[in-house]
C-alpha positions in Angstrom: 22.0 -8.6 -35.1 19.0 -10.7 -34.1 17.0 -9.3 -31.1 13.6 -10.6 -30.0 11.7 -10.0 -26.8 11.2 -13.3 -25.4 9.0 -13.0 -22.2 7.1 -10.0 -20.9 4.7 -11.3 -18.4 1.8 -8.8 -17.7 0.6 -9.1 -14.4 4.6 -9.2 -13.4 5.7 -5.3 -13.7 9.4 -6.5 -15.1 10.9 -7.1 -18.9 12.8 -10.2 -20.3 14.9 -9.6 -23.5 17.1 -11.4 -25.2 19.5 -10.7 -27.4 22.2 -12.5 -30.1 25.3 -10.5 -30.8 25.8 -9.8 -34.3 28.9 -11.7 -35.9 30.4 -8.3 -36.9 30.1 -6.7 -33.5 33.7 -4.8 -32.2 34.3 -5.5 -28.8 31.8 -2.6 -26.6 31.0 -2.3 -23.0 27.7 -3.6 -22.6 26.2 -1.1 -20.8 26.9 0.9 -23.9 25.4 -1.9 -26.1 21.7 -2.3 -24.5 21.1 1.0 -24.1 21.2 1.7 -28.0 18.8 -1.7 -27.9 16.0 -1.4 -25.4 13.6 1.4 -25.8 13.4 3.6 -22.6 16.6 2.2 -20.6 19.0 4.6 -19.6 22.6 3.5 -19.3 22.1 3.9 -15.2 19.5 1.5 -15.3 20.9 -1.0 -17.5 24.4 -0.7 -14.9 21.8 -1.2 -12.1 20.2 -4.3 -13.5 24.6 -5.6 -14.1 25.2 -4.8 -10.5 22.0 -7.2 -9.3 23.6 -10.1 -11.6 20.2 -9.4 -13.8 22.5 -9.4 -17.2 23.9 -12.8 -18.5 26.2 -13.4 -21.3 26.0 -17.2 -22.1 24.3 -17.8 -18.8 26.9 -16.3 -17.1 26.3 -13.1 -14.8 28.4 -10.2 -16.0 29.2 -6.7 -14.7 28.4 -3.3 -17.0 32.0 -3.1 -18.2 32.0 -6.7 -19.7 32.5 -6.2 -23.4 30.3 -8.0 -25.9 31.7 -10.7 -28.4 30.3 -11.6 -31.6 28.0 -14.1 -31.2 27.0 -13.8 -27.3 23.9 -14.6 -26.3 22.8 -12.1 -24.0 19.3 -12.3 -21.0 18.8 -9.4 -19.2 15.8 -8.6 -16.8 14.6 -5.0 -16.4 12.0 -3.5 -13.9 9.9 -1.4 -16.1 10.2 2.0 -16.6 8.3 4.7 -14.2 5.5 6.0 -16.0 5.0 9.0 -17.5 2.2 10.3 -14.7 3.4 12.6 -12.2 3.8 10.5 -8.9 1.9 12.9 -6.2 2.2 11.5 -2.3 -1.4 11.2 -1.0 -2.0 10.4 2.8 -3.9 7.2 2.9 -3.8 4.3 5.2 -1.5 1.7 4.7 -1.2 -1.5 6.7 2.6 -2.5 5.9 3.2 -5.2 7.8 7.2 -5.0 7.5 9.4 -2.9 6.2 13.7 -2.1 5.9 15.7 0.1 4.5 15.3 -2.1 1.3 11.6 -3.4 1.2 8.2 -2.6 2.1 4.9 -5.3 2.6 1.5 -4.1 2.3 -1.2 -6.2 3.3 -4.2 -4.0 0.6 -7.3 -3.5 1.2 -10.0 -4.4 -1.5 -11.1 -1.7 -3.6 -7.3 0.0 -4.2 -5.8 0.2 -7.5 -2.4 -0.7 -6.8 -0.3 1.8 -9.4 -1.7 4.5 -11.1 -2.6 4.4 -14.7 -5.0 5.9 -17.4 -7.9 6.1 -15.3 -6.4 6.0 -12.3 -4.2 8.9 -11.6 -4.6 9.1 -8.0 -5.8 7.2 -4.6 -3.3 4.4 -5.6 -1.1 2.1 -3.2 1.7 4.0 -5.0 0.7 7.5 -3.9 0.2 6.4 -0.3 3.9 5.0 -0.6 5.3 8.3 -2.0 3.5 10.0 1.1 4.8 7.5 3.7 8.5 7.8 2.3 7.9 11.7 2.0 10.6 12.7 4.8 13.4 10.6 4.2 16.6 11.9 2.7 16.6 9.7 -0.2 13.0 10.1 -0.9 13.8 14.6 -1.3 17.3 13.6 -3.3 14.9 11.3 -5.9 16.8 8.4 -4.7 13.8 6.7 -3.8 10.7 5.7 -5.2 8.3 3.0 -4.7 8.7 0.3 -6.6 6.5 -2.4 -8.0 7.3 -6.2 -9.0 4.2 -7.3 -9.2 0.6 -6.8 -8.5 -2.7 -7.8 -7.4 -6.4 -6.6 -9.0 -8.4 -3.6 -7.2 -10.9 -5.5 -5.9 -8.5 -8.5 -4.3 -6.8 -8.0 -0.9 -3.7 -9.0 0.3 0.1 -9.2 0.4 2.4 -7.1 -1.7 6.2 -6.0 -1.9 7.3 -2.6 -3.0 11.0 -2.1 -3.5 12.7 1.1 -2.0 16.0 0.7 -3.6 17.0 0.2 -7.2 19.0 -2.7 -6.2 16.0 -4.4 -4.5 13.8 -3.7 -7.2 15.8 -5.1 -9.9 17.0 -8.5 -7.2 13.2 -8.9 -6.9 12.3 -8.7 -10.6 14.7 -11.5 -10.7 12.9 -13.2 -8.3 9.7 -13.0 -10.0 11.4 -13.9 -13.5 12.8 -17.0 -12.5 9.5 -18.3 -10.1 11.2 -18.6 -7.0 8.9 -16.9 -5.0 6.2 -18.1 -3.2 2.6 -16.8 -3.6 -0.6 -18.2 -2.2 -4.4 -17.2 -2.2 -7.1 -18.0 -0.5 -10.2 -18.1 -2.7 -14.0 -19.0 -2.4 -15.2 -20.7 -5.6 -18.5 -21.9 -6.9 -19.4 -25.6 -6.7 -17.5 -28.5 -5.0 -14.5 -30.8 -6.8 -14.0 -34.3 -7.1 -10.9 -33.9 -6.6 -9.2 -32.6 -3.5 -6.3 -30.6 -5.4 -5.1 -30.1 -8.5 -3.3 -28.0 -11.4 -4.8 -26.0 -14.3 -3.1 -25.6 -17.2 -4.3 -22.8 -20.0 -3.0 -20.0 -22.2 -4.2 -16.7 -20.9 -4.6 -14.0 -23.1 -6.7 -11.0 -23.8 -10.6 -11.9 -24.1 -11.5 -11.3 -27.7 -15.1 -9.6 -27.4 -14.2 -8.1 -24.5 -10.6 -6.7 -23.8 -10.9 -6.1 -20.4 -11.4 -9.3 -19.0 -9.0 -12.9 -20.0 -9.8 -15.8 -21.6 -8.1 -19.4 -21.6 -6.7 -20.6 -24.6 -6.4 -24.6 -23.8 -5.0 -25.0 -27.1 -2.7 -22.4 -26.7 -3.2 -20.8 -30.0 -3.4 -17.0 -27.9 -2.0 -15.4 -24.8 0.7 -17.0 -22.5 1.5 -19.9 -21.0 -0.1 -20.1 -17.2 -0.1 -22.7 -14.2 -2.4 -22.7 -10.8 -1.8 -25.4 -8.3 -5.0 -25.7 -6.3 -6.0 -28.1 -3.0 -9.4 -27.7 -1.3 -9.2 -26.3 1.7 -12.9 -26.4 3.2 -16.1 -27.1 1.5 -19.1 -25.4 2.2 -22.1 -26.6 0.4 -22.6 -25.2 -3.0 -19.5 -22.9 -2.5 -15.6 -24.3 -2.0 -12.4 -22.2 -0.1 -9.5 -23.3 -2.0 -5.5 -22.4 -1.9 -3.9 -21.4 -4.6 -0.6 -21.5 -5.3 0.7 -19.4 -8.9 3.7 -20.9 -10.8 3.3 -17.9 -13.2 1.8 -14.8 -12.6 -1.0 -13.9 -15.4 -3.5 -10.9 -15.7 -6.5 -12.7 -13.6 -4.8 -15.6 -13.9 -7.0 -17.4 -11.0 -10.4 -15.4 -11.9 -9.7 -16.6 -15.3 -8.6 -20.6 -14.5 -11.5 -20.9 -12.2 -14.1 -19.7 -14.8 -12.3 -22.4 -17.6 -12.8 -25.5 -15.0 -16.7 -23.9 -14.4 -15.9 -22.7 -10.9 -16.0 -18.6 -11.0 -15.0 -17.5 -8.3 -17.8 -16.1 -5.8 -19.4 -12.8 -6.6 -16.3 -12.1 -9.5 -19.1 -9.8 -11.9 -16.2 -10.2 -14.9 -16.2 -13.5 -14.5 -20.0 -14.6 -14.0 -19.6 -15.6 -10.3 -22.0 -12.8 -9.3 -25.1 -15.0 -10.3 -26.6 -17.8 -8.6 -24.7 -20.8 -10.0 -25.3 -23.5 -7.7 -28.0 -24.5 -5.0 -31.8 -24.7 -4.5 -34.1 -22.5 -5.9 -35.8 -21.8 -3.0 -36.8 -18.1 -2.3 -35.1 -17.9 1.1 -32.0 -19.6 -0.7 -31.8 -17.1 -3.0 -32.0 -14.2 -0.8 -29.0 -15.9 1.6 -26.9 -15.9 -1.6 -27.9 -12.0 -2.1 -27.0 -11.2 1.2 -23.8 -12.9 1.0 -23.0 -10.8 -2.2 -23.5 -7.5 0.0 -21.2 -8.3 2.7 -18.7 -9.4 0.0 -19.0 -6.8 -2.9 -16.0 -8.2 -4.7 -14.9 -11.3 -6.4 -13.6 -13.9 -3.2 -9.7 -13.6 -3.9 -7.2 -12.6 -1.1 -3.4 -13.1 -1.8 -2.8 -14.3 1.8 0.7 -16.0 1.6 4.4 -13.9 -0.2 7.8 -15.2 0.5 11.0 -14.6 -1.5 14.2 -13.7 -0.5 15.4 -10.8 1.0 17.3 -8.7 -1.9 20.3 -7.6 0.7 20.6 -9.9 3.6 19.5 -13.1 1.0 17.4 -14.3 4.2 14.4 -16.0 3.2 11.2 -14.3 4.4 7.8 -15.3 4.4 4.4 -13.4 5.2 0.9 -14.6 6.2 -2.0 -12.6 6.1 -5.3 -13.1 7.9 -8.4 -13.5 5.5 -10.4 -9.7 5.4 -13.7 -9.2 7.6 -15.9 -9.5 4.2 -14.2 -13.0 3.2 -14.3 -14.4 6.6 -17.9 -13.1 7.2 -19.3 -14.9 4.2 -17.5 -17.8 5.3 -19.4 -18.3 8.6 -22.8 -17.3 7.1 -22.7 -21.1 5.0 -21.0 -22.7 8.1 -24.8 -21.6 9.6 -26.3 -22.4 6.7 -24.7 -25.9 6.7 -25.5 -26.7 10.1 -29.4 -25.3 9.8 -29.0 -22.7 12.1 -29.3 -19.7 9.6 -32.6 -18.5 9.4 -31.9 -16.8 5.4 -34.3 -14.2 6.5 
């Protein structure tokens, strides 16, 4: 038997494997199969993933009793796993913006880790979902849990999805796999472009010297394949708003693009947009800059537009977000600064 992980996209919270039945293989339910192949599935989840046509043999969408046949090719996507930290419901504001029997949007506020992790046990988007689910009857039964897709950086606001159901949660991993959903941000960058829109292309993968940040591999030598559609939306001096729109959904995948081209993105300290990059060197210039930097404490990145479809009803819904106070605020202050009327004192 020949297995090989294929795709496993980091800043996406789901698993692609594929898998080429061995010629010797007697006829098995397929359930039974993949569980004795992928680490940490249980046979429940790997039925769940059947029932949301997330398993194909030969490109064709089977059910968990299909039984293998030597030489199938079989694609199967898998949310991950829950973690092994103890889930504890903390009561912290949310603004959810929707949300079904199914499906939950959160609009986040900067600053909030959105799962927890090594680090980060606690204060998450995740605990204040466990809280706000807390009294219904599947949530006591174990039934339901929130469940993540996808997700955005601590310090960038925005739009996300949590899945309440298994079934939703594996139908939106699908989603996410195949790029059919829509995802747009809103992000001031340093500098202006000649060009009014346009796409970066670059490998992203771990930064070498430091592991905590992402690096672009043009030749793509390193990381993973990644795509950002970009159009201008407003310039404003020595600093641009842009939309971005991901085809694939890399750690810091716009922090990092942004940086390759030599447009960080404002006031991003991992990615060297927290210095002075562009503009005068006047004194008073300098301190506007500063000043901008302490209304907006963060790198410039809001995920303002999500649309997929719905993983019961299979309508299409979309979601806009308005841009945060700090994003907004910054904005005007080099509208004034444009038009002379801001005094940089």
């Amino acid at each position: 038997m020949k297995e090989e992980i294929i795709e496993n996209e980091e800043n996406e919270l789901f698993e692609h494997y594929k898998i080429v039945v061995d010629p010797g293989q007697k006829p098995l339910r397929i359930d039974k199969f993949l569980v004795n192949r992928i680490e940490n599935a249980s046979r429940s989840k790997i039925q769940s993933a059947a029932d949301a046509d997330n398993i194909l043999v030969n490109q064709n969408p089977v059910k968990s009793n299909y039984k293998v046949k030597p030489n199938d090719i079989i694609s199967i996507v898998m949310a991950y796993p829950p973690r092994e930290i103890e889930l504890i419901p903390e009561d912290i504001p949310l603004d959810i913006v929707y949300e079904d029997d199914d499906l939950a949007i959160v609009n986040k506020k900067p600053g909030m880790v959105v799962h927890p992790s090594y680090g980060h046990y606690n204060g998450t988007l995740v605990n204040a979902m466990m809280y706000h689910l807390k009294d219904l009857p599947l949530y006591n039964t174990g039934e339901m849990r929130p469940g993540l897709v996808h997700r955005i950086d601590k310090n960038t606001s925005g739009l996300l999805v949590l899945a309440k159901t298994e079934q939703a949660l594996n139908k939106l991993a699908k989603q996410f796999y195949d790029k059919t959903t829509e995802r747009r941000y809103y992000a001031l960058v340093w500098g202006t472009f000649e060009e009014k829109q346009g796409t970066i292309i670059g490998h992203i993968g771990r930064n070498e010297k430091n592991r905590k940040v992402m690096h672009v591999f043009p030749d793509g030598s390193q990381g993973k394949h990644a795509v950002t559609h970009y159009k201008v939306l407003e310039e404003l001096g020595y600093i641009t708003l842009v939309e971005c729109k991901l085809e694939t959904g890399r750690t810091h995948q716009i922090r990092a693009h942004f940086q390759y081209i030599g447009h960080p993105l404002f006031n991003d300290f991992e990615y060297g947009g927290d210095q002075i990059l562009k503009g005068t060197t006047f004194t008073k210039y300098k301190q506007f800059v500063i000043n901008c930097f302490k209304i907006l404490p963060r790198q410039a990145l809001h995920a303002k537009t999500l649309g997929f479809t719905h993983p019961t009803s299979g309508e299409y819904m979309r979601f806009d977000s308005e841009l945060p106070d700090d994003m907004t605020q910054v904005i005007e202050k080099w509208r004034r600064y444009l038009s002379g009327r801001e005094s940089m004192e």
